[in-house]
N, C-alpha and C positions, 0 to 999 in steps of 0.2 A: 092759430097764432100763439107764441108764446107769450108768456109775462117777463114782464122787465122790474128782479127782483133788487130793491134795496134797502140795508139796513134803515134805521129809524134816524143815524146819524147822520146815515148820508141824504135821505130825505131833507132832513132840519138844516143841512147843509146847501141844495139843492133849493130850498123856498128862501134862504138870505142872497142867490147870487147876481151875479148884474156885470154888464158888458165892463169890460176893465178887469175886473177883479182877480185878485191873486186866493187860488183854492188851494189853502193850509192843510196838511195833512201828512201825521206823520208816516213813516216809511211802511208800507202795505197795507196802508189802510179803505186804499177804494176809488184813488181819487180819478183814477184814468174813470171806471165807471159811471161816476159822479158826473164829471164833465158831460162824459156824453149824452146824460141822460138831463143833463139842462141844452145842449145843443139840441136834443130830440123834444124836448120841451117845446123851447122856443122857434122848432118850424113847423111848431102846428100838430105833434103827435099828444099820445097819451097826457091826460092832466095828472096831478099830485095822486090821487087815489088810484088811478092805475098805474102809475109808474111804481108807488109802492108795491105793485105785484099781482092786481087782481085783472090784471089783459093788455092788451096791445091794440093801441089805436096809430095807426098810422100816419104819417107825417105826409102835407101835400106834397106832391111828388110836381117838377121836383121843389130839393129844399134845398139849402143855398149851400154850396160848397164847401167842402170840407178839407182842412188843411192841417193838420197834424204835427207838429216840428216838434221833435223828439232827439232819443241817442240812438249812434250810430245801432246800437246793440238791438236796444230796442224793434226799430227799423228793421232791422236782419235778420230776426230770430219771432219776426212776425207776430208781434206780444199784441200791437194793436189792432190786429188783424181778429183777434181771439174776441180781442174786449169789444168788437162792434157787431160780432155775431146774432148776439142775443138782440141787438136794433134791428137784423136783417140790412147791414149796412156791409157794403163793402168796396174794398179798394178793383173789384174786377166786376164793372157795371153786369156782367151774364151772371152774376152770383149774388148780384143787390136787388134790395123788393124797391131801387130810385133809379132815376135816370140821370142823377148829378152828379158831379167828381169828387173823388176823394182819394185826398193823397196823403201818405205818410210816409215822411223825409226829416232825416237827421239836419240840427244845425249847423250842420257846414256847409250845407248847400239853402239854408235860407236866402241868400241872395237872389236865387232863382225865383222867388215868389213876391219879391217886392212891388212887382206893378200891378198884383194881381187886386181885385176890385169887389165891395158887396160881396166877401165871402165867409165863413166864419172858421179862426183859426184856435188851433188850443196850442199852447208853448208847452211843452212836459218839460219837467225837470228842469226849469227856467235858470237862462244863461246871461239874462242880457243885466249883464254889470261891465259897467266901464263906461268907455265910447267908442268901441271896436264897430269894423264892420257886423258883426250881429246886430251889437244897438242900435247902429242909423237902418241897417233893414229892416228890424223890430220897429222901429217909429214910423218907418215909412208904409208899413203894413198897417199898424194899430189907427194909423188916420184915415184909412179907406176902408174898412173892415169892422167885422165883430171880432172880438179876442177876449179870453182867459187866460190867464197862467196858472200852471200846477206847481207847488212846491211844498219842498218836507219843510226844508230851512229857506225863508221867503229872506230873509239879509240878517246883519250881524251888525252894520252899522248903518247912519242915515245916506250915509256916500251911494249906498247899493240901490237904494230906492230910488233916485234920481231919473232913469229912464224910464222907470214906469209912471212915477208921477209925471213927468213930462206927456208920455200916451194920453195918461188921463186929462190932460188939459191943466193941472195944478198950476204947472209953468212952463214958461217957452221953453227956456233950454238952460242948462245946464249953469250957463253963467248967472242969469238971473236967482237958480236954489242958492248956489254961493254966494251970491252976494245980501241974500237976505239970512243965511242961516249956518256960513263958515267962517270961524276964524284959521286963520293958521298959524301956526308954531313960530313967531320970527329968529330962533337959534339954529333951524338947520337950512342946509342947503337945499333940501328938494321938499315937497309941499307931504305937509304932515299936518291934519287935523288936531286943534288944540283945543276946540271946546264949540259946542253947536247952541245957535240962538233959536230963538222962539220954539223951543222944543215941543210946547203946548198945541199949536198948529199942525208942527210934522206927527205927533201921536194923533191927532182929529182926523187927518189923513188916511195915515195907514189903517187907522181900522175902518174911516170907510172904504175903502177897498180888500182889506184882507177876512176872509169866510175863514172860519177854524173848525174844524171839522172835531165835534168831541167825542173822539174813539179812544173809547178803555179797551186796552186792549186782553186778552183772555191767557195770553200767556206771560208767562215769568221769567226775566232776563237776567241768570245768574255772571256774572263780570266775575272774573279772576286775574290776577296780575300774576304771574310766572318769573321769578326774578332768576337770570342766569350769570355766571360771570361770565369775565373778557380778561385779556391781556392787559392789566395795567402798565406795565413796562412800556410796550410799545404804544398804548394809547399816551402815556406820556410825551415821549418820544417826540409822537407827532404835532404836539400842544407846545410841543418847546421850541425844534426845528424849524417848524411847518413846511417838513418836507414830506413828499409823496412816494411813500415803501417801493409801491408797485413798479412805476413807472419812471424809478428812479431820480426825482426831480422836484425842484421846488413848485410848492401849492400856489397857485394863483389865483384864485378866487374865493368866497366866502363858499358857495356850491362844494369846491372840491375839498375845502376842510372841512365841512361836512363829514361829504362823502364818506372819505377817508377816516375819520373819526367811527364811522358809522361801521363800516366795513369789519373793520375792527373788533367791533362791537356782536355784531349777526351773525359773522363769521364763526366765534367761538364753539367750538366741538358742545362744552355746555348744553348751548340750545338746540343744538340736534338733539343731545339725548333725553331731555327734558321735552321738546318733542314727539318722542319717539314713544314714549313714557305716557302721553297726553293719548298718542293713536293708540293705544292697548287698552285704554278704556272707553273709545270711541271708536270705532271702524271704519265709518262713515266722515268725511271729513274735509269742511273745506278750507284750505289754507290760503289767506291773502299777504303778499311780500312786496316788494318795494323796485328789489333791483333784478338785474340778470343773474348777478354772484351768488344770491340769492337762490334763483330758480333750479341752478344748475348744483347748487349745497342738495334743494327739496326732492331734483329729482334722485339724486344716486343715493339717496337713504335708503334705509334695508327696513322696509314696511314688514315685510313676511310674506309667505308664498300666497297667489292668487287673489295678489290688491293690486287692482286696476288705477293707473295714474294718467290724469287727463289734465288739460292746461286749458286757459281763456287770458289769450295776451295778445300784445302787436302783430305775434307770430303765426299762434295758431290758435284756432275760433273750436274747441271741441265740447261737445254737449258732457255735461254729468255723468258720469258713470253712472251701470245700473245693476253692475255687480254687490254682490252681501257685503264687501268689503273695497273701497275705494278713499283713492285721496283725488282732490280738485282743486289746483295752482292755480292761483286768479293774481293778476297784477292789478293793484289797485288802480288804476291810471284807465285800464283797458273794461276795468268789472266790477266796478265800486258800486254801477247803479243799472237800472233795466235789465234786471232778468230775475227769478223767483226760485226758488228753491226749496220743497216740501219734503226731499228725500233725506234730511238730517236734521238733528238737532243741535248742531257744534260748528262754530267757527273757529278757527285759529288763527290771530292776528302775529306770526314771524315775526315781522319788528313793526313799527308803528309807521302811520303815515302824516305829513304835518300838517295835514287840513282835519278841521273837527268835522267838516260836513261828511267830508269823503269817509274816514271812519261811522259817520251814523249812515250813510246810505249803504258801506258792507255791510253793516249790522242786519241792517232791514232785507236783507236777501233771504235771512229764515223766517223773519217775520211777517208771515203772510197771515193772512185770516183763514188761509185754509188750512193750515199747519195741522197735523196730527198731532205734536206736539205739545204738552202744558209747560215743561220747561225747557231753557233754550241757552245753552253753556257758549260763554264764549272768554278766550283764553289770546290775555295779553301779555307775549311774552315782551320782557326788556330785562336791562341791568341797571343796577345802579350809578350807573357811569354819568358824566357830567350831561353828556348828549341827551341821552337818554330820559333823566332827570328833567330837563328843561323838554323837550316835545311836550313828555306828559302833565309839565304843569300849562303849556299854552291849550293841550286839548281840553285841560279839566278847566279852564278860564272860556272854551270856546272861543279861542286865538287860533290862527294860523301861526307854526312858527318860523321863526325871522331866523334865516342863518346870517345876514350878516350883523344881525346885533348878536348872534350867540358869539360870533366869531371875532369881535369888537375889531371890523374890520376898518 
């Protein structure tokens, strides 16, 4: 039998944890592992001293169900299928050392597990903010069941935490946290948090439930900004009009002045060649972008003779390249999170995305523990355009940013 090996942080992570709990951990630091080896804990396998590595004790057979709710990515490219090996667990009972289920499915098909009973679930990359059909499935499962969640960034404000503290039993539902701990804004028309009460309680809260996993991590994450120009004329243009170049016509939305501002902005010959400039010191290389105009700029660049170019988006699902010389198109939307990458040291962020989470989950795609790598380059390009300007002061505040207050619409 093998051993089931883990660092010392994720041990000390592993003896704080507890049914509910949100397992903190930043991007490739262990945590799928983690989990499993408290689910393997708790049905009866190996104790702390073996789980840190010195053998395999086996879990009664069987142990109680296994339910996984993940990203699509994840899901499809069998990542968790890897990480239960070393348990002797698996999703295909003829290749498991148990005779129990275990499944691993993307959150969009949560819904299908809501009646399920007495089983134990892990949430990866945890979704459940708002009050969507995720969250009433997630509640409906979390009161019949054992559950964890996994997260890099566990929330940003106390609004996020609301379904999980409700799992936990804190509060019924949703009205009851508001009415002890929201004010709102009475100047606008739609509900806007203006200042949160007993804050003292919602801290005593969250950290009893949130496990921090304290991973140094070994390598060095050099950030560069890449400033390129744009057309000021016509980005004017568009700020004065707000008409739409492309498509002939007046802008209707906050989204499409945006866009449009944006477009402007990306499109610029500039940052191709600024670009182009980045791949001759990098060969290896993966580039995350935004839009289609975008993908279809990345792919007719002139890399040089025998660099293999592959994409991961809505359209098409293609592995890494594994040539000496490669570029790799990720749409953030489709590749921001669940998959690992050890064959480079470089990322290249095209133009910026306007969630701060989604930027640190690309990030962690080279940041793995197993990296070759001691340093680890990653290149933000933008300009100094109003657009521009404003994303990266909401990413450096860890804001999403708002296009219709950019657009004071």
């Amino acid at each position: 039998m093998s051993a089931i090996k883990l660092y010392d942080y994720q041990s000390d992570a592993l003896s704080r944890m507890k049914n509910g709990c949100i397992l903190c951990g930043g991007v490739g630091s262990g945590k799928s592992r983690t989990a499993l080896a408290y689910y393997f804990f708790k049905n009866g396998g190996a104790d702390l001293d073996y789980v840190a590595g010195d053998g395999y004790l086996p879990m009664g057979d069987p142990p109680q169900d296994l339910y996984i709710i993940t990203t699509a990515r994840k899901r499809d490219t069998l990542e968790w299928e890897g990480e239960l090996m070393p348990f002797l667990i698996s999703t295909h009972k003829d290749k498991s050392l148990y005779s129990n289920t275990v499944v691993v499915d993307s959150w969009n098909n949560i819904k299908k597990y809501a009646e399920v009973k007495d089983a134990f679930f892990i949430f990866d990359e945890q979704r459940v903010v708002g009050s969507g059909v995720w969250v009433k499935s997630f509640l409906k499962i979390a009161k019949n069941n054992e559950w964890i969640l996994l997260s890099a960034t566990p929330g940003d404000t106390w609004m996020d935490y609301i379904p999980v503290f409700i799992a936990n039993g804190f509060y019924k539902n949703k009205t009851e946290f508001i009415r002890e701990h929201v004010v709102y804004k009475q100047t606008v028309k739609f509900p806007m948090v203006d200042r949160y009460l007993n804050t003292g309680r919602l801290i005593r809260l969250r950290n009893s439930i949130l496990v921090n996993m304290d991973f140094k991590r070994e390598t060095i994450s050099h950030h560069e900004d890449i400033y390129t120009r744009y057309d000021i004329s016509k980005y004017k243009d568009v700020i004065r009009t707000r008409w739409n170049p492309w498509e002939n016509k007046p802008i209707e939305s906050p989204g499409e002045y945006c866009y449009s501002l944006r477009k402007i902005v990306n499109s610029d010959e500039s940052r191709q060649v600024a670009l182009l400039e980045l791949f001759e010191k990098h060969p290896k290389v993966i580039i995350f972008y935004n839009f289609d105009y975008e993908l279809e700029i990345l792919k007719n660049l002139s890399y040089g003779d025998n660099v293999e170019i592959a994409e991961w988006n809505g359209h098409k699902h293609q592995p890494v390249p594994e040539s000496k010389s490669w570029v790799y198109l990720v749409q953030y939307n489709a590749g921001a999170e669940g998959w690992n990458c050890i064959k480079t040291d470089t990322i290249i962020f095209y133009s910026q995305n306007y969630s701060y989470k989604v930027m640190v989950q690309a990030s962690g795609r080279i940041d793995r523990l197993n990296t070759p790598y001691k340093d680890l380059y990653y290149y933000h390009m933008k300009s100094r355009s109003g657009i521009d300007l404003a994303i990266s002061r909401a990413l450096r505040e860890k804001k999403k940013f708002n296009e219709a207050r950019f657009a004071k619409w």
